[in-house]
C-alpha positions in Angstrom: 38.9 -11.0 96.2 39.8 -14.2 97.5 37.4 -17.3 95.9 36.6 -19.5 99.1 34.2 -21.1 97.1 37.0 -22.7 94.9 39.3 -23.2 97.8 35.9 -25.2 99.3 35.8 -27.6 96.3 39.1 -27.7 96.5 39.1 -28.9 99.7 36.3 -31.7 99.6 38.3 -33.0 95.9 41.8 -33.1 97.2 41.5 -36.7 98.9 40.3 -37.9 95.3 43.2 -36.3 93.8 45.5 -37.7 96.2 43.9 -41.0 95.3 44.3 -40.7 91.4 48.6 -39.6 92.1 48.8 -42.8 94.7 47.0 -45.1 92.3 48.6 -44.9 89.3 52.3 -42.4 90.3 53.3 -44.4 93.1 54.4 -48.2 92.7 52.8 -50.8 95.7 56.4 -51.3 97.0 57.4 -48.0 97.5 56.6 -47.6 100.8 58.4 -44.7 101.7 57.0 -42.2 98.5 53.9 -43.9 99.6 54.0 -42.3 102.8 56.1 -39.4 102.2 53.1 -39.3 99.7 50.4 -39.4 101.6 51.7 -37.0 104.4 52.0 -34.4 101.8 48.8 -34.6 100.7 47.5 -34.6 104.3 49.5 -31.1 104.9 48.3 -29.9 102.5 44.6 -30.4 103.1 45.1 -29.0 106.8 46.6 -25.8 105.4 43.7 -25.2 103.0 41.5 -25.7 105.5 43.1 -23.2 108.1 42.9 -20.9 104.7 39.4 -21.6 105.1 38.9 -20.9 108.8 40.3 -17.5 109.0 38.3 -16.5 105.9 35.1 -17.5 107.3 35.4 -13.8 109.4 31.4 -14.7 110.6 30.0 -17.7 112.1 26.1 -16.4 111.9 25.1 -18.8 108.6 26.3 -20.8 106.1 29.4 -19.3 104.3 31.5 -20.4 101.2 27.6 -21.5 99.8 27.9 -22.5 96.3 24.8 -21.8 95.7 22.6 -22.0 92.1 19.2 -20.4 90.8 18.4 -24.0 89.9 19.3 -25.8 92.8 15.7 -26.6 93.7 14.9 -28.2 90.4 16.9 -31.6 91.4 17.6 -33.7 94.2 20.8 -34.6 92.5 21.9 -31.2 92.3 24.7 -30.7 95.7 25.3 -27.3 97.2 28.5 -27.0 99.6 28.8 -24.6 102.6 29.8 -24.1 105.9 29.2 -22.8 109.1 31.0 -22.6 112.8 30.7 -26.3 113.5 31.0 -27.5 110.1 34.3 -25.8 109.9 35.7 -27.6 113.2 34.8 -30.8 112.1 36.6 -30.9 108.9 39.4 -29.3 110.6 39.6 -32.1 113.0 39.5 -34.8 110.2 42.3 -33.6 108.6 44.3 -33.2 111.3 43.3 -36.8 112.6 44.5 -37.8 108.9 47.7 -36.4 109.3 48.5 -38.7 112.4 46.6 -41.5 111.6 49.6 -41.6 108.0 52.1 -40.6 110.5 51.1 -43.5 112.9 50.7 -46.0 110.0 54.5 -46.8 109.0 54.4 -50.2 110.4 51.4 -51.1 108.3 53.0 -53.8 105.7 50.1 -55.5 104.2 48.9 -53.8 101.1 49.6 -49.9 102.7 48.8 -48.1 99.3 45.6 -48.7 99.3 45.3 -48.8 103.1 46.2 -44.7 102.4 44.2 -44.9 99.4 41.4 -46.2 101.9 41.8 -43.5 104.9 41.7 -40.7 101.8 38.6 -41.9 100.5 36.9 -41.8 104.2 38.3 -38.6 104.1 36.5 -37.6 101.1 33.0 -38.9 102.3 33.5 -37.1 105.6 34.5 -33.8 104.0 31.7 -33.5 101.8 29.1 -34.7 104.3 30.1 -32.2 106.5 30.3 -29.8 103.6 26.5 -31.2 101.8 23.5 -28.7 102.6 21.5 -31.3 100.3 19.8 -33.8 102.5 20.2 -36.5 99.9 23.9 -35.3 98.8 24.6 -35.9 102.4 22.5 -39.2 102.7 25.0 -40.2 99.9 28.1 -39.4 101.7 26.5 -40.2 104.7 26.2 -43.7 103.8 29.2 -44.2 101.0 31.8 -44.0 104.4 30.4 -47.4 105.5 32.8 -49.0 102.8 35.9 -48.0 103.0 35.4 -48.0 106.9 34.1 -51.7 106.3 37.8 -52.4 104.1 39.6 -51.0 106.6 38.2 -53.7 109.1 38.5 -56.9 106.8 41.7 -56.2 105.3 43.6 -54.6 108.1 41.7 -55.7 111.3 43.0 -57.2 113.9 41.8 -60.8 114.8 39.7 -63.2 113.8 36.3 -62.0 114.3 36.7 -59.0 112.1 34.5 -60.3 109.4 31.3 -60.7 111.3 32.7 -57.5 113.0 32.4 -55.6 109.7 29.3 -57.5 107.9 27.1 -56.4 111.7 28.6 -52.4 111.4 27.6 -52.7 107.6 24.3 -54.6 108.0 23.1 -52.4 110.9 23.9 -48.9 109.7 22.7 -49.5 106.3 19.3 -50.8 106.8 18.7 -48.2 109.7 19.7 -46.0 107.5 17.3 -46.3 104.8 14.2 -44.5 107.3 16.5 -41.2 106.6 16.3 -41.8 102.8 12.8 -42.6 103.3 12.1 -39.2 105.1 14.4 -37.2 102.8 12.9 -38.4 99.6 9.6 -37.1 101.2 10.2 -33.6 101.8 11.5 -33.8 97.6 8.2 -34.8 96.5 6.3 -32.4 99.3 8.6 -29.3 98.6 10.8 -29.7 95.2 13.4 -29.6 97.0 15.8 -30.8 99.9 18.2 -27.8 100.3 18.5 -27.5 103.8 18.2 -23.7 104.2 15.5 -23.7 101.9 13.7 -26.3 103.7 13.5 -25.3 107.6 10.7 -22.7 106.8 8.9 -25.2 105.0 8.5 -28.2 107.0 6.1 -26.4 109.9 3.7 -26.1 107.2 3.6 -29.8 107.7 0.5 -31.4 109.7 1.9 -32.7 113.6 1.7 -36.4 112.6 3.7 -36.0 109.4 6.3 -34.4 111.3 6.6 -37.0 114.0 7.0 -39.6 111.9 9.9 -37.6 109.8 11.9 -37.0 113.3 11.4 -40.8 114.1 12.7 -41.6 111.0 15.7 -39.3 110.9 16.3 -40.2 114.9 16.4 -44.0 114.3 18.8 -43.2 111.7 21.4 -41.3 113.3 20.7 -43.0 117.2 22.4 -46.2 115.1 25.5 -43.6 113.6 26.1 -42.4 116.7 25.4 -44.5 118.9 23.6 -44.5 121.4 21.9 -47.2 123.4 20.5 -49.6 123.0 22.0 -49.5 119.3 25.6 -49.0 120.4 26.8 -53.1 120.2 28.3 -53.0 116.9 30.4 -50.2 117.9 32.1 -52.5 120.5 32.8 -55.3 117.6 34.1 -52.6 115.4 36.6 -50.8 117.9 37.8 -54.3 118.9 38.4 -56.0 115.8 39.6 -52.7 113.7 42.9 -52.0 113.6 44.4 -48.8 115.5 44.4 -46.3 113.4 40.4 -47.4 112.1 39.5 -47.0 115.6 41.1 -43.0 115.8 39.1 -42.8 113.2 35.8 -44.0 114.0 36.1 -42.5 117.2 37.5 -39.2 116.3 35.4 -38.3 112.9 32.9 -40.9 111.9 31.0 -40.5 115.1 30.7 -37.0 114.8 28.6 -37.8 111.7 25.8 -39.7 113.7 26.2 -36.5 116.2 26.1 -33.9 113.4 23.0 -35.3 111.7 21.1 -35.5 114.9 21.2 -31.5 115.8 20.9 -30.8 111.6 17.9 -33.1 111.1 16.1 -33.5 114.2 17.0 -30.3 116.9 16.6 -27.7 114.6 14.7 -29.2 111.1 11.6 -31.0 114.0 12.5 -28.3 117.0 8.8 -28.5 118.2 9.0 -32.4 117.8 12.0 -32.5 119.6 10.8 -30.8 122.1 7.8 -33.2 122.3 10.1 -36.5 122.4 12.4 -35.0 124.7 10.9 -37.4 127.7 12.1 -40.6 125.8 15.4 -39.0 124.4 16.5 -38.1 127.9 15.4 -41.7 129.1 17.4 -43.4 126.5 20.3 -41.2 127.0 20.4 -41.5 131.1 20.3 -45.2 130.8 22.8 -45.5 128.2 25.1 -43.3 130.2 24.6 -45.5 133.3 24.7 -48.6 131.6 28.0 -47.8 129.8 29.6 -46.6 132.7 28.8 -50.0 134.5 30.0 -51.8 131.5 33.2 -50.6 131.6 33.6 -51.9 135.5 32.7 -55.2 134.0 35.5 -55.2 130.6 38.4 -57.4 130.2 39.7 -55.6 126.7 41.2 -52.6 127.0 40.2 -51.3 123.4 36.1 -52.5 124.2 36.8 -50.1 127.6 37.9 -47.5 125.5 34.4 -48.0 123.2 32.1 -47.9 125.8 33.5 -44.9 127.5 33.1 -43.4 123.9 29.4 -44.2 123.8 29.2 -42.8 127.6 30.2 -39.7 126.1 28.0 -40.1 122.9 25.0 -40.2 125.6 25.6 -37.6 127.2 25.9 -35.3 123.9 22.7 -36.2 122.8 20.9 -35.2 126.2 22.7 -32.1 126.1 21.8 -31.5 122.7 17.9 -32.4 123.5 18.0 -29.3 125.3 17.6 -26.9 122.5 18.8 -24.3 124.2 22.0 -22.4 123.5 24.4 -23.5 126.2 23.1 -27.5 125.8 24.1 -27.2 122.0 27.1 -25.9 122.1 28.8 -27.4 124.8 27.2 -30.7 123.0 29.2 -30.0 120.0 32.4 -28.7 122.1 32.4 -32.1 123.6 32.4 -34.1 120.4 35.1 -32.2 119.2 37.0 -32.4 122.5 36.3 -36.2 122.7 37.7 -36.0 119.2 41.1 -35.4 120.5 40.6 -37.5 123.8 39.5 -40.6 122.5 42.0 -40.4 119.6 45.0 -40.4 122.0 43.7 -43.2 123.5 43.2 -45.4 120.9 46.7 -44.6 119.7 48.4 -45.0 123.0 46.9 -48.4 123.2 47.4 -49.1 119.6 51.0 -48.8 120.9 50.8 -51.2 123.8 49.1 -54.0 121.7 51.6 -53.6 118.6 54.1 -54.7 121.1 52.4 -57.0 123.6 49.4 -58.6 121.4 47.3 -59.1 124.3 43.8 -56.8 125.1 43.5 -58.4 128.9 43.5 -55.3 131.0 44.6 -58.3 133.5 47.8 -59.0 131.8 48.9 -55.6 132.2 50.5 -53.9 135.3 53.2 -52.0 136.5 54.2 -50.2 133.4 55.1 -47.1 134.6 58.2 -49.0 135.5 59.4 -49.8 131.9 57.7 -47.2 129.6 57.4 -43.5 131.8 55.9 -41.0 129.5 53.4 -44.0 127.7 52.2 -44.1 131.7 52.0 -40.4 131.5 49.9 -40.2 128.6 47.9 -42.6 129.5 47.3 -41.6 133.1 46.6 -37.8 131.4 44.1 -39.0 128.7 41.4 -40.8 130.9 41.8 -38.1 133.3 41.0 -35.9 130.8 38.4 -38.3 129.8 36.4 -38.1 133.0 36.6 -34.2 132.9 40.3 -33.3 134.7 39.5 -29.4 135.0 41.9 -27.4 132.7 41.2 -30.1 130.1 39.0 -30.1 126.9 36.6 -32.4 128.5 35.8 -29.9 132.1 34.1 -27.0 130.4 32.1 -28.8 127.6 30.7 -31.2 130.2 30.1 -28.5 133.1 28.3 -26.3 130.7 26.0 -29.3 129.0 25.4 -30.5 132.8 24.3 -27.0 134.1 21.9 -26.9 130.4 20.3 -30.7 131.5 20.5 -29.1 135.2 17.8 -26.1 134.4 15.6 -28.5 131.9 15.3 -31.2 134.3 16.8 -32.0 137.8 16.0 -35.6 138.0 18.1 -36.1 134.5 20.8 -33.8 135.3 21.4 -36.1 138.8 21.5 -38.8 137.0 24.0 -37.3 134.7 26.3 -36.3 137.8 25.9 -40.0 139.3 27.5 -40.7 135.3 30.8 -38.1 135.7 31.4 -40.0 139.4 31.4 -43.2 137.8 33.5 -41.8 135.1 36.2 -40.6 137.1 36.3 -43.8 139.2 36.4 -46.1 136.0 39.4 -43.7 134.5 41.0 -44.2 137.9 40.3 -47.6 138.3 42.2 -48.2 134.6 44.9 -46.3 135.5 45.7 -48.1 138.2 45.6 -51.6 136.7 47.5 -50.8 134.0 50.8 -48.6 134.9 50.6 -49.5 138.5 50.8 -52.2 141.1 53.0 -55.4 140.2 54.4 -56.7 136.9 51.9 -58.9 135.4 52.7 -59.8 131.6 54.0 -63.4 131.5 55.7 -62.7 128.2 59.6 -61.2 127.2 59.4 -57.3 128.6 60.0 -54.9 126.3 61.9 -51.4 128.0 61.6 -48.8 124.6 59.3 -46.5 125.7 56.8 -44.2 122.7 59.4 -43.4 119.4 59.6 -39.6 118.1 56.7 -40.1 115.8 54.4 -41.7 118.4 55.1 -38.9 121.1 54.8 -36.2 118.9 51.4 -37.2 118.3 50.7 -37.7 121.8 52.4 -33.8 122.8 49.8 -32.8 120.0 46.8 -33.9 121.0 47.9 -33.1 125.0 48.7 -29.5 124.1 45.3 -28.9 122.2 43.3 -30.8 124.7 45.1 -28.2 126.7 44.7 -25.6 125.0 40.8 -26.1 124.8 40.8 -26.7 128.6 42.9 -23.2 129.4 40.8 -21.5 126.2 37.6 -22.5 125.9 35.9 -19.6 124.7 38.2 -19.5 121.7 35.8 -21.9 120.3 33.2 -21.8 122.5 32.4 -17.9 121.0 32.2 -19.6 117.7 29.9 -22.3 118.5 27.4 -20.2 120.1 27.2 -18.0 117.5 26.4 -20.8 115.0 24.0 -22.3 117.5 22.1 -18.9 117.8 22.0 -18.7 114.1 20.5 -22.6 113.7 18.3 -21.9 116.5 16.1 -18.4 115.6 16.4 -19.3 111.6 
């Protein structure tokens, strides 16, 4: 029988081995066994992983769990597993890795360890995702703030990248050390800080205790994900990190903040989340509101892009409040879905800027003229953004509003007043950008998206797609998962 244990490990270590052939078998200035390199090694991860996927035959628990008799005895000690989201989240990172090295062959300064940098985020994210020790992932969970915080000083954008990078850094960090805080509490309470081994445990704990453990944990992850009023050094790092480090903040680093959330506050505090639902839908309503005005008010393109990302963020974290089945997983559908969504954007736009160098949504217009199928995508991205039916985007959000809808009316209408001013934004942007007259004052460039560029672009349309057209494909997954979390 098959060892998916193994092909696990294998899985979370490949990125390292990847980085031990490109440090010391590939020379700086061989740029093309660099990348050849890099893609191979990015392949290679996606096919174990789909190995992974259609071994994992139930989505009711934790499979794949390398589990020890003396895994309680340390906090040090890591045990790997996953389950039906878990799963979907590494797949998605590796399959964002794959286009973020396919997207990266005009990157010239220093691009072996710029790969060398995206496969160590890789790393971090994989066994994060993986980690069903609280501090293994507290480890993880905080060792992707430096190679995210490289990627912005070394290969950023302009000249605010620095204080761009030192905020991120300083914020997350700091916020971050309440989750230690609470995790190294449950050690000395329980011996241990196994997840599985801790959710019957913690009840035992007296209501004040247990309060401030889901305060500590929610402070923590409201700054990873974010949500407001913590969001502002998302903004800075989308606009001063260069293309691909937005895909891949947006796409798989936010899921962390997202992840943690449901793991370590919905179902470790579920009767303490259920008591601090009042504020958490509060801070979520007026963060989607706010963000949604926000946008009406940007000039940069790539700070639009962020806020509609922490929009989205909001409104995942109110459907996850929920605690019930449909809220949960339509939450984690839509991370996965925006995923894909806000990806493309970033790389569409990555695209425009490469060639114009300016992020003034007012120096833009009429490009449908000169570059077609960029308009396309870019018209069919925030469309699908705002919840296009037959996209990835309509039945995650129509589920998680009809979950807010039977908790609370008064939230779930100020959730629909969000979607309206969605769609009008993602209209609005369309609009200024590929339509109306010619505004760019500089020399007009007519190539439109090369081979690479649209083949990532007719990948991420066809699953956003196919999630759209198939929900339930990974909808039947999700809820199983969820039902599992929820009655453990």
């Amino acid at each position: 029988m098959f060892n998916y244990e193994i092909l696990l490990f294998f899985v979370n270590n490949l990125p390292i081995i990847t980085i031990i052939y490109l440090l010391f078998f590939v020379g700086e200035n061989e740029i093309d066994n660099l990348r050849n390199s890099s893609l191979a090694f990015a392949f290679v991860s996606c096919f174990a992983i789909d190995a992974l996927y259609r071994g994992l035959n139930t989505y009711d628990g934790v499979r794949f769990c390398s589990s020890s008799s003396a895994q309680s005895i340390s906090i040090f000690t890591n045990v790997i597993g996953l389950d039906g989201f878990s799963i979907y989240l590494i797949y998605l990172t590796s399959i964002l890795m794959v286009l973020c090295v396919l997207y990266s062959r005009s990157v010239d300064f220093r691009p072996k360890y710029f790969y060398i940098t995206l496969f160590l985020i890789q790393y971090c994210v994989n066994n994060a995702f993986s980690s069903l020790n609280l501090f293994s992932f507290y480890v993880y969970f905080e060792a992707v703030i430096f190679p995210r915080f490289a990627l912005m000083v070394l290969w950023g954008s302009r000249s605010r990248k620095i204080y761009a990078a030192h905020f991120l850094y300083l914020l997350t960090y700091f916020c971050s050390l309440l989750m230690l805080l609470a995790i190294l509490y449950l050690f000395f309470s329980f011996g241990t800080v196994e997840y599985e081994e801790l959710l019957p445990l913690v009840s035992s704990l007296p209501i004040k205790v247990k309060q401030i453990l889901w305060i500590s944990f929610f402070l923590s992850v409201m700054v990873k994900v974010p949500i407001f009023p913590c969001h502002l050094w998302l903004t800075e790092a989308h606009a001063e990190a260069p293309t691909v480090g937005s895909v891949i903040l947006a796409g798989i680093l936010l899921k962390l903040g997202v992840y943690a959330y449901l793991r370590f506050c919905v179902f470790l505090f579920p009767d303490i989340t259920d008591n601090f639902k009042l504020i958490v839908y509060t801070i979520s309503t007026i963060g989607i509101l706010y963000t949604c005005l926000a946008v009406l008010r940007q000039l940069d393109i790539k700070r639009i892009i962020a806020y509609s990302s922490i929009g989205h963020r909001n409104f995942v974290i109110l459907a996850s409040t929920t605690h019930t089945y449909a809220g949960i997983s339509s939450a984690r559908f839509t991370s996965l879905s925006h995923g894909f969504i806000s990806s493309a954007l970033f790389f569409l736009f990555g695209r425009l800027y490469d060639r114009y160098k300016t992020r003034n949504i007012l120096d833009y217009g009429g490009l449908a003229m000169y570059m077609p199928v960029w308009s396309f995508f870019w018209a069919f991205r925030h469309l699908s953004n705002a919840g296009l039916p037959f996209t990835s985007a309509f039945p995650g959000e129509t589920i998680a509003l009809l979950a807010i809808l039977t908790d609370d009316y008064f939230i779930a209408f100020i959730s629909y007043i969000g979607a309206i001013l969605a769609t009008v934004y993602s209209i609005l942007i369309i609009s200024r950008v590929c339509f109306g007259p010619l505004k760019y004052p500089g020399p007009i460039y007519f190539d439109d998206l090369t081979i690479e560029e649209t083949f990532i672009n007719v990948f991420l349309l066809g699953s956003v797609f196919l999630l759209g057209i198939m929900p339930n494909t990974l909808l039947n997954v999700l809820n199983d998962t969820t039902a599992f979390w929820i009655n453990h």
